[in-house]
LODO-364053 format. One record per atom (N, C-alpha, C): x, y negated, z negated. Coordinates in Angstrom, 3 decimals. Each point is the difference from the previous one (the first is absolute). Last residue first. Layout:
<recs>
{{X,Y,Z}}
...
</recs>
This chain:
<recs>
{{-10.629,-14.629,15.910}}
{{0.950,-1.179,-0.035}}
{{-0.193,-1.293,0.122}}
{{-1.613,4.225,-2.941}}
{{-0.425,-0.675,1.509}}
{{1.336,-1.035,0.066}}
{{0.221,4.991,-2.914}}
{{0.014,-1.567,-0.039}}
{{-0.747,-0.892,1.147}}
{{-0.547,5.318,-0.977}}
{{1.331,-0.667,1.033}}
{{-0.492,-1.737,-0.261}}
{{-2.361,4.354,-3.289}}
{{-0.130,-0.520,1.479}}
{{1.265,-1.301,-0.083}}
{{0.666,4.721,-2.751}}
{{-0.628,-1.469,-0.321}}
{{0.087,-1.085,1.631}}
{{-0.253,5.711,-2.302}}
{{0.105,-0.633,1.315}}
{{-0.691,-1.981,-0.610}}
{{1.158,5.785,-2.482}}
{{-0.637,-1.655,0.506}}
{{0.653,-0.310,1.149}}
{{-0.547,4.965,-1.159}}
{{0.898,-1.157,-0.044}}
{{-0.499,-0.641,0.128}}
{{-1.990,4.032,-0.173}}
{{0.443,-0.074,-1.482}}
{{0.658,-1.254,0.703}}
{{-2.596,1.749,3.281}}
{{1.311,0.989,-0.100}}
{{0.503,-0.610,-1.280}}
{{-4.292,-2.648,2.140}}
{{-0.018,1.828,-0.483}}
{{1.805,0.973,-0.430}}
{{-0.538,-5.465,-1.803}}
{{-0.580,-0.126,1.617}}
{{0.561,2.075,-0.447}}
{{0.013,-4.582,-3.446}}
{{-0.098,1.369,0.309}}
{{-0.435,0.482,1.197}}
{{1.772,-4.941,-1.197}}
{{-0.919,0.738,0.347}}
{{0.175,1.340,-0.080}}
{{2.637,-4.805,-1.656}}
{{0.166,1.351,0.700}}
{{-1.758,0.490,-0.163}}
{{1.739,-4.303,-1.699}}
{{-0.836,-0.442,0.807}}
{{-0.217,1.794,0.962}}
{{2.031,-1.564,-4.208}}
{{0.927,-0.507,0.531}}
{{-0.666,0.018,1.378}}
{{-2.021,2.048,-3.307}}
{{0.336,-1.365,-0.629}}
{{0.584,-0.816,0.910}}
{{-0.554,5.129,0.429}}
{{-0.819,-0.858,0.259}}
{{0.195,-1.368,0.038}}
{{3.706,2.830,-1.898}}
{{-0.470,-0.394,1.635}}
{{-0.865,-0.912,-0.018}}
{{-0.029,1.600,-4.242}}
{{0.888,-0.890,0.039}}
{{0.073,-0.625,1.809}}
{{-3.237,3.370,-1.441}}
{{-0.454,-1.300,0.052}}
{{1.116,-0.863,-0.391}}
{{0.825,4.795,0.915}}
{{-0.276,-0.571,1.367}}
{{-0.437,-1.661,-0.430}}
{{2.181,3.567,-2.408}}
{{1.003,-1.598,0.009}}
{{-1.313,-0.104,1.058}}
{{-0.312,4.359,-1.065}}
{{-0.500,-1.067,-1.323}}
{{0.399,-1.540,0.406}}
{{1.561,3.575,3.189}}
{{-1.217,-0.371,-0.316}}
{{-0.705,-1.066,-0.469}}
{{5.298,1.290,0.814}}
{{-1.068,0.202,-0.938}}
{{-1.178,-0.489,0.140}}
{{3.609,-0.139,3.079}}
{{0.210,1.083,-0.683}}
{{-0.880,0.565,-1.448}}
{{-0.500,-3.078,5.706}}
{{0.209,-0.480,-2.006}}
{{-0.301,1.539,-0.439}}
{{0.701,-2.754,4.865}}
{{-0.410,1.296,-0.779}}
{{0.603,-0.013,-1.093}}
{{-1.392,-3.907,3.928}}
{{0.227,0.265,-1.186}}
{{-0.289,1.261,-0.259}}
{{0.099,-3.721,4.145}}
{{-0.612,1.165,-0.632}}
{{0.947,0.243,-1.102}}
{{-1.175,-4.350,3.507}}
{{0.881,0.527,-1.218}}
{{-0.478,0.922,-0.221}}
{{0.462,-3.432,4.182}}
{{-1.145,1.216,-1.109}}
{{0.702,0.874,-0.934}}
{{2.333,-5.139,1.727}}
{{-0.335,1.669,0.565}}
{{-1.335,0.287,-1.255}}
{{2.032,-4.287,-0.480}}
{{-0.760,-0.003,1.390}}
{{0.217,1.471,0.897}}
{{1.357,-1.060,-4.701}}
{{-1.180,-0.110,-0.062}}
{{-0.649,-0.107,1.157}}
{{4.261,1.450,-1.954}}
{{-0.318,0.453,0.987}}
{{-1.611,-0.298,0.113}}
{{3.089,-2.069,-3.673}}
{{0.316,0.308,1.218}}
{{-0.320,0.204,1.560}}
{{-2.698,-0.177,-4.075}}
{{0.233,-1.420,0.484}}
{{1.469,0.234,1.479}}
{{-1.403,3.643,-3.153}}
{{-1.064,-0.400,1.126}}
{{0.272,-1.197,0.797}}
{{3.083,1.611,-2.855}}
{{-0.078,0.964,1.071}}
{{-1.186,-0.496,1.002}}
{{0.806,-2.265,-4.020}}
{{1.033,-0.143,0.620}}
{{0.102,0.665,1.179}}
{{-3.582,0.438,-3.540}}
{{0.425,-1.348,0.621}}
{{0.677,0.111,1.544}}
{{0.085,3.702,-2.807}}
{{-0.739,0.307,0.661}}
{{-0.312,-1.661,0.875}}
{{2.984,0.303,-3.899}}
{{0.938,0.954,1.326}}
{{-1.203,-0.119,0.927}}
{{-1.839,-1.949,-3.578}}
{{1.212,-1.058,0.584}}
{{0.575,0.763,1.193}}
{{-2.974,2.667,-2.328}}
{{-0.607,-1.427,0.162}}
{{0.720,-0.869,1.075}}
{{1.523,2.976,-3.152}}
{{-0.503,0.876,0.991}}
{{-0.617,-0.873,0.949}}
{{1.474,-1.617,-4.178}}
{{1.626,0.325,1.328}}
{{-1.021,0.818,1.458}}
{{-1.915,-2.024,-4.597}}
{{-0.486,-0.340,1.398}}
{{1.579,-0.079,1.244}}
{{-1.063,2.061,-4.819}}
{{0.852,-1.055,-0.242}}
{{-0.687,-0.834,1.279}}
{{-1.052,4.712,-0.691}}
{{-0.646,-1.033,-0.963}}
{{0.211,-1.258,-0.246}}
{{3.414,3.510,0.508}}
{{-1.180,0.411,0.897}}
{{-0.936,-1.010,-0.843}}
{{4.753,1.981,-0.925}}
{{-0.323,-1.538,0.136}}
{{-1.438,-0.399,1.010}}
{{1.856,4.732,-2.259}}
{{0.060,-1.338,-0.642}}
{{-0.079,-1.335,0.699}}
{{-1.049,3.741,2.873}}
{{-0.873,-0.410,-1.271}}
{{0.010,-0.778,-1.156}}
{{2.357,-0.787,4.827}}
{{0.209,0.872,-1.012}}
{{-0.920,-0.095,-0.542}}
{{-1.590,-1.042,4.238}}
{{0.671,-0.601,-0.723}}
{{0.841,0.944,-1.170}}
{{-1.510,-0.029,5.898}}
{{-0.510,0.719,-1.560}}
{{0.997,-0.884,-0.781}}
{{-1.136,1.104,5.377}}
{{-0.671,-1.161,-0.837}}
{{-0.132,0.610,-1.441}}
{{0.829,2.471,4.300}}
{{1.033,0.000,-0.996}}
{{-0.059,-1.543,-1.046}}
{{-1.515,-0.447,5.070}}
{{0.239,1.066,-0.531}}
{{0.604,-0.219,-1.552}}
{{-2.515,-2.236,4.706}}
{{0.591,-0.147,-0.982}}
{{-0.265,1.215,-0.978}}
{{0.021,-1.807,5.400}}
{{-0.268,1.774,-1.085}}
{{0.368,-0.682,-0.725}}
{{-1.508,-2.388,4.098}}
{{1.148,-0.274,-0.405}}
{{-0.498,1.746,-1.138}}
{{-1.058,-2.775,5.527}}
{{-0.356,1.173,-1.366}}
{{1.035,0.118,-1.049}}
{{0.152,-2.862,4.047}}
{{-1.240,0.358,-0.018}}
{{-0.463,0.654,-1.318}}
{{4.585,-2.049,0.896}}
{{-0.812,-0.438,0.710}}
{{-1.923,-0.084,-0.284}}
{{4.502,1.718,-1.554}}
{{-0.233,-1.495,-0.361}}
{{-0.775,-0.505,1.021}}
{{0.751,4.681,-1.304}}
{{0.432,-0.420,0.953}}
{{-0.005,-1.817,0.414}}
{{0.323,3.193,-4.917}}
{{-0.365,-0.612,1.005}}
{{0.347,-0.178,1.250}}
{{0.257,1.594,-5.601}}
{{0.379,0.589,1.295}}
{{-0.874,-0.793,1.162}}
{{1.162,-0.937,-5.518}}
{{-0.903,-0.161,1.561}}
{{0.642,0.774,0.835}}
{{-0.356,0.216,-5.940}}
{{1.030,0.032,1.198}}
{{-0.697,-0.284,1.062}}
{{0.801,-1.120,-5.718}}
{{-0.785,0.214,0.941}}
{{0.845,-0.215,1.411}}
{{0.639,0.619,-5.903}}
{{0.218,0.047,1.338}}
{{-0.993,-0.246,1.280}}
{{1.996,-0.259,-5.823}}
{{-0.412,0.004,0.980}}
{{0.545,-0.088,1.280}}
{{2.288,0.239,-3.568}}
{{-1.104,0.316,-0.777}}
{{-1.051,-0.232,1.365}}
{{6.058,0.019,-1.295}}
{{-1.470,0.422,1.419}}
{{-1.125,0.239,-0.599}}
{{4.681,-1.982,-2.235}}
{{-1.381,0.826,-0.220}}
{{-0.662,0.149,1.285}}
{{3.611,-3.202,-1.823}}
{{0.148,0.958,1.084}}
{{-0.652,1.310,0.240}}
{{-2.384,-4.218,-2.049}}
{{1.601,-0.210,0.239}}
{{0.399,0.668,1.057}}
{{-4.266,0.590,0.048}}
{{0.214,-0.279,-1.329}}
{{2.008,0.245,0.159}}
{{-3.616,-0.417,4.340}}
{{1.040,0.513,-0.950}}
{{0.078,-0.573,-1.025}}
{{-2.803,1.416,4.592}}
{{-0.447,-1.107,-0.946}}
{{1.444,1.057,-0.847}}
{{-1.081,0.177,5.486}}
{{0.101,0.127,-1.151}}
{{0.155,-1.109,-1.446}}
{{-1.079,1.212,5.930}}
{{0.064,-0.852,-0.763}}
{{-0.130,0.600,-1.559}}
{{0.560,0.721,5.767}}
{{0.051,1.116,-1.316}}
{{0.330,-1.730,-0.949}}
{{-1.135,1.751,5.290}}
{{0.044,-1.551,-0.950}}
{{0.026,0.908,-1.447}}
{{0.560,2.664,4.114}}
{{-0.069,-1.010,0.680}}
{{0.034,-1.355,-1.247}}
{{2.150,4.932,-0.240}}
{{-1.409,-0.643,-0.504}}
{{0.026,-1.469,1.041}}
{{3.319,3.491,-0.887}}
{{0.035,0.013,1.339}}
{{-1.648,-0.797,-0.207}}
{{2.810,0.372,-3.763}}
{{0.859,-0.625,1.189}}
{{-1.168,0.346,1.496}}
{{-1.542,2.142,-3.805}}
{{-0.111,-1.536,-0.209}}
{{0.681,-1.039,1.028}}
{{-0.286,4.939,-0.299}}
{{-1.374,-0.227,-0.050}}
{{0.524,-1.718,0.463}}
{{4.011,3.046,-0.173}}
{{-0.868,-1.066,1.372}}
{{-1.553,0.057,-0.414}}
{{1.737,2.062,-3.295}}
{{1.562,-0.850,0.484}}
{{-0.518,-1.035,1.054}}
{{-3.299,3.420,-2.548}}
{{0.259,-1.363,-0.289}}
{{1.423,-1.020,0.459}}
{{-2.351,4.960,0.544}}
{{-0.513,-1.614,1.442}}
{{0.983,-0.907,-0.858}}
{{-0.415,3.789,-2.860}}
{{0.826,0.274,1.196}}
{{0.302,-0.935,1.240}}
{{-3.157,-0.634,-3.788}}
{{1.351,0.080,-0.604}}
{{1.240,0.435,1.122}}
{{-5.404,-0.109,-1.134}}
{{0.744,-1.138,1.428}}
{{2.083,0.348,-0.285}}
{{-3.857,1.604,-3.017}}
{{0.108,1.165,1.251}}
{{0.440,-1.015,1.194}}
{{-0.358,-1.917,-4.142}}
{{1.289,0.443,-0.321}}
{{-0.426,1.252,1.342}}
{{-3.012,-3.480,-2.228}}
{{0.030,0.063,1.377}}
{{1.387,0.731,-0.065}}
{{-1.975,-1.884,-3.915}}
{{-0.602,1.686,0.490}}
{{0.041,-0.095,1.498}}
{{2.041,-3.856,-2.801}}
{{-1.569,0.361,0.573}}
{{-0.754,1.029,0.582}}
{{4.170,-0.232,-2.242}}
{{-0.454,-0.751,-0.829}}
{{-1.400,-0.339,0.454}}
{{3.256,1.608,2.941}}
{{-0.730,1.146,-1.284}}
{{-0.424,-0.625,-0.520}}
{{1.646,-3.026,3.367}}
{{-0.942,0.987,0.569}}
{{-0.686,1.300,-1.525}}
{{3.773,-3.296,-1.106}}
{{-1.669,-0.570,-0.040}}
{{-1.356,1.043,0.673}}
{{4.901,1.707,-0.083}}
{{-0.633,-0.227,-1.394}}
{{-1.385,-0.974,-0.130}}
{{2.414,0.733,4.737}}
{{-0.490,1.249,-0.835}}
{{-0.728,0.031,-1.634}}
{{1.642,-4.246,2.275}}
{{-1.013,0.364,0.551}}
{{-0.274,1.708,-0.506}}
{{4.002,-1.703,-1.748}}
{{-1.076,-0.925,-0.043}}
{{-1.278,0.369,0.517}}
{{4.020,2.799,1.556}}
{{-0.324,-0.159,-1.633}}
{{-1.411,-0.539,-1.062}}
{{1.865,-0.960,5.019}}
{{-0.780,1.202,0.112}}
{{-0.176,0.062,-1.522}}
{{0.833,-4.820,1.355}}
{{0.613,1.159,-0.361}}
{{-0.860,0.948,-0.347}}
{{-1.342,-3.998,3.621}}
{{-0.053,0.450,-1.828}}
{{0.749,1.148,-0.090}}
{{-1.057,-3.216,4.584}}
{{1.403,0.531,-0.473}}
{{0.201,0.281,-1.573}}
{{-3.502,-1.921,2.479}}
{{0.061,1.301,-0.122}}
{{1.058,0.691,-0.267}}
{{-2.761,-5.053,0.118}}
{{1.394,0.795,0.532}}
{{-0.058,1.211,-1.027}}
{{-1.898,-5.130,-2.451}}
{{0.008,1.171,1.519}}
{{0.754,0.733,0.413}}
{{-1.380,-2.049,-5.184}}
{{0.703,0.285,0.856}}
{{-0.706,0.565,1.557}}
{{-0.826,-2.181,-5.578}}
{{-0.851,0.833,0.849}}
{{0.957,-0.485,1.397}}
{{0.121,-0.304,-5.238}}
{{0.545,-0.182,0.847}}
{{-0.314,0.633,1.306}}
{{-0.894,-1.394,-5.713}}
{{-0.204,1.761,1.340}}
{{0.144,-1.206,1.519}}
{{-0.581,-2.090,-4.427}}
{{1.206,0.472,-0.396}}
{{0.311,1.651,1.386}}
{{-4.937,-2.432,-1.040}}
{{1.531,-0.263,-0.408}}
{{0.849,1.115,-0.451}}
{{-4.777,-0.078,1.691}}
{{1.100,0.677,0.670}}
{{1.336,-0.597,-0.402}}
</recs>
């Protein structure tokens, strides 16, 4: 991951987040995207200078249940372990909630897995709540 810079806070320029969102075939978010991110509970990104090449978002009540959302890398930099690192960061955050997860591609389910997610009946994981 040299030379990528990995940030908190939701405050990304609409610009930025629209051109990574196409770049991952997520461009039917394009209307949400002013308050997708400002109104996110933990939003953590990965940058190549002033590049936006990744992302990941929480929505939470910091209590019981957290949503992580929107877990994607650019394709040019996919393979590096940014996906890895943003997914780190979210879990380790909110590791004393239940975490659910809805993921826009399928195919990614054994990147999840890895990280300890479950397939449970409505397509979302669910990774059990840390002990304390």
């Amino acid at each position: 991951m040299a030379g990528i810079d990995i940030r908190e806070g939701g405050a990304i320029p609409e610009k930025q987040v629209k051109q990574l969102f196409a770049a991952l075939g997520w461009s039917h978010y394009d209307a949400l995207l002013p308050e997708l991110l400002l109104n996110s509970t933990f939003v953590v990104s990965a940058w190549d200078e002033a590049r936006l090449v990744g992302l990941a978002r929480v929505v939470s009540d910091g209590v019981y249940a957290s949503m992580l959302h929107h877990v994607g890398v650019h394709p040019d930099y996919q393979r590096r372990g940014l996906g890895s690192e943003l997914m780190r960061r979210c879990l380790e955050r909110f590791a004393h909630t239940h975490i659910l997860l809805t993921i826009e591609d399928p195919a990614h389910t054994a990147f999840y897995e890895r990280f300890g997610f479950t397939r449970i009946p409505n397509a979302m994981f669910r990774r059990r709540r840390a002990s304390s």
